[in-house]
N, C-alpha and C positions, 0 to 999 in steps of 0.2 A: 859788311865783310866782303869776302872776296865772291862771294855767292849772290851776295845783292848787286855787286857793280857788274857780274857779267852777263845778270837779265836785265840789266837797267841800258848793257850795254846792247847789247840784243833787239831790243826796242829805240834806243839809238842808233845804231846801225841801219837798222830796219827802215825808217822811215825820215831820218834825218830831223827831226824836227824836236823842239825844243819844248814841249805840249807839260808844262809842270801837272796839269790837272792828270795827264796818265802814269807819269812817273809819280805821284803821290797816290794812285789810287792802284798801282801796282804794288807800294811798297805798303798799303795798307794789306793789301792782299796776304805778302808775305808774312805779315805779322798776326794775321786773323784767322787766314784761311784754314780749317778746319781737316781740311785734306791733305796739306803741308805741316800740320802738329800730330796729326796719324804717322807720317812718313817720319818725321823727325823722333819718336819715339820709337816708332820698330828700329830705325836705327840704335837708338841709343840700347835697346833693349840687345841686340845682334852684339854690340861691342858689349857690354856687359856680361853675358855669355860667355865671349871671350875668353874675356879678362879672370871671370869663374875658371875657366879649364885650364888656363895658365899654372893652377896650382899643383893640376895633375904634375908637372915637372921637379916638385920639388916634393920634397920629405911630409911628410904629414908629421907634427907634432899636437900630442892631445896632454890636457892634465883631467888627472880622475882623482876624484874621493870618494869612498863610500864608509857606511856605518851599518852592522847587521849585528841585530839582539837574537841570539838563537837561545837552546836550549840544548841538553844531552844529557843523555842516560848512559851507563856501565857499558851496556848493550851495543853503544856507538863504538865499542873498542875492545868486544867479544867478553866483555867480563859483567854479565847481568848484576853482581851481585851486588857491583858496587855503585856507589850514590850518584846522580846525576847534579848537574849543577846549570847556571845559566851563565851567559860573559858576552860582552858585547868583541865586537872586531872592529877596528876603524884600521883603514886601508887610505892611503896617499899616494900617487905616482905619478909617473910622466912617459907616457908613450909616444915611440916614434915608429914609423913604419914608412918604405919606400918601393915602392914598385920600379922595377928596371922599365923601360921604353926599349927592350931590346932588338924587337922587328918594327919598331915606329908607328905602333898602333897609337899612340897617345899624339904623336906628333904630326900623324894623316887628321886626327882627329882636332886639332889645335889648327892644321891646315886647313880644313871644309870648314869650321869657325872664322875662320880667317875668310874666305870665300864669301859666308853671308854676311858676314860685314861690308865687303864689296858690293855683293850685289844690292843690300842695301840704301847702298852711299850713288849706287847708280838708281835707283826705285828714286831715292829724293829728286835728284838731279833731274831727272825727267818730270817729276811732278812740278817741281818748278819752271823746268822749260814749258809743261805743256798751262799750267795757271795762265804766264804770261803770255803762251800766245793767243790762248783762250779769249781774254780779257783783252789783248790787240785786234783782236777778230770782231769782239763786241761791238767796239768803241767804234771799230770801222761800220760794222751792220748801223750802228745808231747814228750814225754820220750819214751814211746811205740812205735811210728810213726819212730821217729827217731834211735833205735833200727832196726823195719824193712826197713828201706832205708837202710843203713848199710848194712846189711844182706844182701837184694836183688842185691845190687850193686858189694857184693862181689860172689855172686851167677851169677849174667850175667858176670862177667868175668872167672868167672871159665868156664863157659859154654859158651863164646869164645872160650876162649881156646881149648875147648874139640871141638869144633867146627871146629878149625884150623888142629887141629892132623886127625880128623875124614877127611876130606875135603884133607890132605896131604899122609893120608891110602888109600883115592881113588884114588889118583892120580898114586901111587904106585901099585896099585892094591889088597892093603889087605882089602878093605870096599866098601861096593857097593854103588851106587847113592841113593839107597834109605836111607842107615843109613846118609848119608848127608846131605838128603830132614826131615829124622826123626830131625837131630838135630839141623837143624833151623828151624822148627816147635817148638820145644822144648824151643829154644834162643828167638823168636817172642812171644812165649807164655809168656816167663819168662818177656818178658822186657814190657808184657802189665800191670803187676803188678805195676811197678814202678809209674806212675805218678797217678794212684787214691792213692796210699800212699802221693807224695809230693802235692797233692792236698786236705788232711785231715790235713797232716803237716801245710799250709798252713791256711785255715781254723780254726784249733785251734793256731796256731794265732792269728788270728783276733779275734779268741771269746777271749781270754786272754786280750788281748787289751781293750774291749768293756767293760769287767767287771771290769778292771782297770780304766774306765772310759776316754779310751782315742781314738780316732779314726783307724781304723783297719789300715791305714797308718802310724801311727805310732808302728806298730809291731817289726818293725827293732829294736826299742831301747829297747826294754823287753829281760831281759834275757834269754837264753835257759836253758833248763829241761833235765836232763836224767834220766833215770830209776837208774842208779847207784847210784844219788843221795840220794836215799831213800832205806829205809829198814824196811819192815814187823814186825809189832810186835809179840812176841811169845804168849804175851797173849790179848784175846781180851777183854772187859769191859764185865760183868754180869750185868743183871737189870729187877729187878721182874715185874710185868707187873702193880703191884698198884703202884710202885718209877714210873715207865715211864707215869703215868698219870700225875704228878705232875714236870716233866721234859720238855715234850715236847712244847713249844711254841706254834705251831697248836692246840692242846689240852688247854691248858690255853689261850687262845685266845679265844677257842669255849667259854671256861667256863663263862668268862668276857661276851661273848652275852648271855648269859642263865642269866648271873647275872642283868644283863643291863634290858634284856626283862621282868624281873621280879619286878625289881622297876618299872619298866612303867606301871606294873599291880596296883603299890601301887599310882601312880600318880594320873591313873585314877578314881580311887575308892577315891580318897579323892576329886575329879572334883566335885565329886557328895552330897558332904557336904557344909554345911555351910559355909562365906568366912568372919571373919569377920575383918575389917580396921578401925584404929585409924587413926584420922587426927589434923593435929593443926597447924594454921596462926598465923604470927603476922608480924605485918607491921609498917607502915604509909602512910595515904594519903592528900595529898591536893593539893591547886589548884598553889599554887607556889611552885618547887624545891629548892629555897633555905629555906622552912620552913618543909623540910620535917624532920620529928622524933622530930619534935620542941614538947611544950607542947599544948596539946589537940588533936594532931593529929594520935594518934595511936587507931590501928583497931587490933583487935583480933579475932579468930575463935576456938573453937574446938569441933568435932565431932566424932563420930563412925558409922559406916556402916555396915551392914550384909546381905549379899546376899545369900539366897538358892534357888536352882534352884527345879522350881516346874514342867513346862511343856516344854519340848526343843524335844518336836516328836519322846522320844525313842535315841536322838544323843548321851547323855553321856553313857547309856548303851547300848549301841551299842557298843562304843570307847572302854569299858572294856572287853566287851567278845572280840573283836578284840586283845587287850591289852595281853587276855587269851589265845587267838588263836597264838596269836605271840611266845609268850612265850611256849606254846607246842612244834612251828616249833624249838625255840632254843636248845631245850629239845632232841628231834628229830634229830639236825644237830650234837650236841654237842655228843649224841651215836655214828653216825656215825664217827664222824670223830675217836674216841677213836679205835672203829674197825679196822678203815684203820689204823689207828696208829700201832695198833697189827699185823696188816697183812703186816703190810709195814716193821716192826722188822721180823716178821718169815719172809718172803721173802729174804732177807737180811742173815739171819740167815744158810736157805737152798741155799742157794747162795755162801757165804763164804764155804761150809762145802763141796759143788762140786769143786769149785774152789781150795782149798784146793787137793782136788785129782788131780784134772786135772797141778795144776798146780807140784804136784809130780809126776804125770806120765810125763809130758813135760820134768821136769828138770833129768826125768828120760830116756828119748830119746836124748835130747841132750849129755847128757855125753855118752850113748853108740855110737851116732853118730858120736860124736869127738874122741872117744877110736879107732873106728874103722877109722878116718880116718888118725888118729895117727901110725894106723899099716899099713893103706896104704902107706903114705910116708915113714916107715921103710923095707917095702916091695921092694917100687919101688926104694928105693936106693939101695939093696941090687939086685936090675937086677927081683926077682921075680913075681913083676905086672908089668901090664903096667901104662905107663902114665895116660890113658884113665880112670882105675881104679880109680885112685888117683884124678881125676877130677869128677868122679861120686861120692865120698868120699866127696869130698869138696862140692858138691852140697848139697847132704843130709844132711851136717850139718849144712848148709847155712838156708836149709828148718826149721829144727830142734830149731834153733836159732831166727826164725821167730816163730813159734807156742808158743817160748818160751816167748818169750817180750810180744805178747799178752795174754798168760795165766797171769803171772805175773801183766800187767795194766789193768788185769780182778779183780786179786785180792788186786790189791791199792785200783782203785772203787768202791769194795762191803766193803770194810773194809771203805772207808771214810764214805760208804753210810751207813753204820753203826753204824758211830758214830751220822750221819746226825737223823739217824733214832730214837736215843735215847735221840734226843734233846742235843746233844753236847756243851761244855761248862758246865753243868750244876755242873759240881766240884766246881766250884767257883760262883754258886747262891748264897751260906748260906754267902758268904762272900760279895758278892753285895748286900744283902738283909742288913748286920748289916753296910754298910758301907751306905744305904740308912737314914737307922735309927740316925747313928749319927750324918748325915747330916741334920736333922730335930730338931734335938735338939739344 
């Protein structure tokens, strides 16, 4: 639906890339996730609600029967003397009763219903946005992760190696005991990196898994992520800060309780008016059911009622300035969240724009570290360095290659969280909005 193609599109957008294994494992998300079948039924529950109060606008109509065996005595009708008897009553009707909406208490109230269905339909919207970028964020950690195992695992054999030559120099006598104690300190040190990486590896994992809605033992069967998979866009999305009001999910979410709290104010204030109801019976009654509706036996009613409330100890006006007081706190929450909205885009913004350096200075140490380790093994074929050279070569670009995959899955993260931040999807609102529309007609 139109909900699936605009996070599918979100992640196309996002990274340009054609990766089926994330678009299948996002759309398993959709279908599984446990935090998106919460959100989708408080919805449906908000519109059902509704759709319930809807009825207040119209008539109520009820059918009754009843059946009652009494007894009676003389006594029943001031004359003791005479005989009592017993008779049944059977009673049939059809009651209609309508309450006027004259100060539009019923229609504030059918309004603020109306409100948490919005806000709602925005609570989903967001949980969807943020599943997906959740799970784009994973994929990248697990790409990154796997990147630095990579790296470290070709760094501790390098630093074997150099270990072995250093270790076979002593033995010979060209390196002293202590360059052999330095570089298995070195090799001990290097190999304590390795398992808190396949221990975050692991880890995202299981959160991949849990947002796919499936148990962290089944991680095995999720596909794996690499960084190579994806690719940075050159340009990022522009978006003035009044379009990001009317973008954001969190934000329209707020706005639905500002709107909500404020029919509740019109609720209140019509509590305190006059209430007035039309009513009207019509039946039959008598004392045998097979003559019932026969002729003579129909009963009729109709009336009207008006209720205004004159003394209630200060309770209805009490309930409105409450009503008012509510509605300021929405007032109040619905600023801040706008705030954090804007601070959570600049944040984002100065974030991408470091990352961006950082990660051209990275991709900028790596190629000099690879150039230079490029002239080591030209070197050392050539008789010029030694071995040992070309293994301190290899290390550093080992390092190099690690700094690199995390600057890089610094900047997937701040770019998804970027989109996250702009309320994502939102290219294909205007087209959800008229595909709502023609769905009502």
């Amino acid at each position: 639906g139109i909900r699936d193609s605009s996070v599918t599109e979100f992640r196309r957008v996002l990274f340009r890339s054609q990766s089926r294994n994330l678009d299948s494992l996002i759309r398993q998300a959709f279908a599984d996730s446990p935090t998106l079948a919460a959100s989708q039924a408080a919805l449906r529950q908000a519109r059902e609600n509704r759709l319930a109060q809807l009825g207040a606008l119209f008539p109520a109509v009820d059918a009754n029967f009843s059946a009652n065996r009494s007894k009676f005595t003389g006594a029943s009708f001031g004359q003791p003397n005479q005989p009592g008897g017993l008779f049944t009553l059977y009673n049939a009707s059809v009651g209609v009763s309508y309450t006027l909406d004259l100060f539009g208490g019923t229609r504030r109230g059918l309004e603020e219903l109306k409100a948490q269905v919005d806000y709602q339909h925005y609570l989903l919207e967001g949980a969807y946005l943020t599943l997906t970028s959740n799970i784009v964020t994973a994929a990248v950690q697990e790409g990154s992760l796997r990147s630095q195992i990579r790296a470290t695992k070709e760094m501790l054999k390098a630093e074997e190696e150099q270990l072995a030559l250093v270790e076979q120099q002593s033995e010979l006598g060209g390196a002293s005991r202590a360059d052999v104690l330095a570089q298995k300190a070195q090799l001990a040190q290097t190999r304590t990196t390795l398992p808190p990486l396949e221990k975050q590896l692991a880890q995202t994992r299981h959160l991949l898994a849990v947002l796919a809605g499936k148990p962290p033992g089944d991680a095995v069967t999720l596909p794996e992520f690499e960084l190579t998979d994806l690719k940075l866009l050159r340009e990022l999305p522009v978006s003035l800060p009044s379009v990001l009001v009317r973008q954001r999910p969190d934000i329209l979410a707020s706005e639905e309780q500002l709107h909500s709290a404020c029919a509740l104010i019109g609720v209140a204030t019509a509590n305190m008016f006059p209430k007035l109801t039309l009513s009207g019976n019509y039946g039959s009654q008598t004392t045998t059911i097979t003559d019932l509706f026969s002729g003579g036996t129909n009963i009729w009613s109709i009336g009207a009622g008006l209720v205004q409330p004159i003394f209630r100890g200060g309770e209805l006006s009490a309930k409105r300035r409450a009503a008012i007081a509510a509605y300021d706190q929405a007032e109040a929450q619905y600023r801040e969240t706008v705030l954090q909205a804007f601070q959570n885009v600049a944040d984002v913004l100065r974030a991408l724009e470091k990352d961006a350096e950082t990660l051209k200075a990275q991709s900028d140490a790596e190629a000099a570290a690879r150039e230079s380790l490029d002239m080591a093994r030209n070197q050392f074929e050539l008789g010029a360095v030694s071995y040992l050279v070309q293994l301190n070569a290899e290390r550093q670009h080992q390092q190099t290659r690690i700094a690199l995959a995390q600057a890089q899955a610094a900047r997937f993260a701040d770019t998804a969280a970027l989109f996250q931040a702009l309320g994502g999807g939102w290219w294909n609102r205007e087209a959800e909005e008229n595909a709502t529309a023609i769905l009502k007609k």
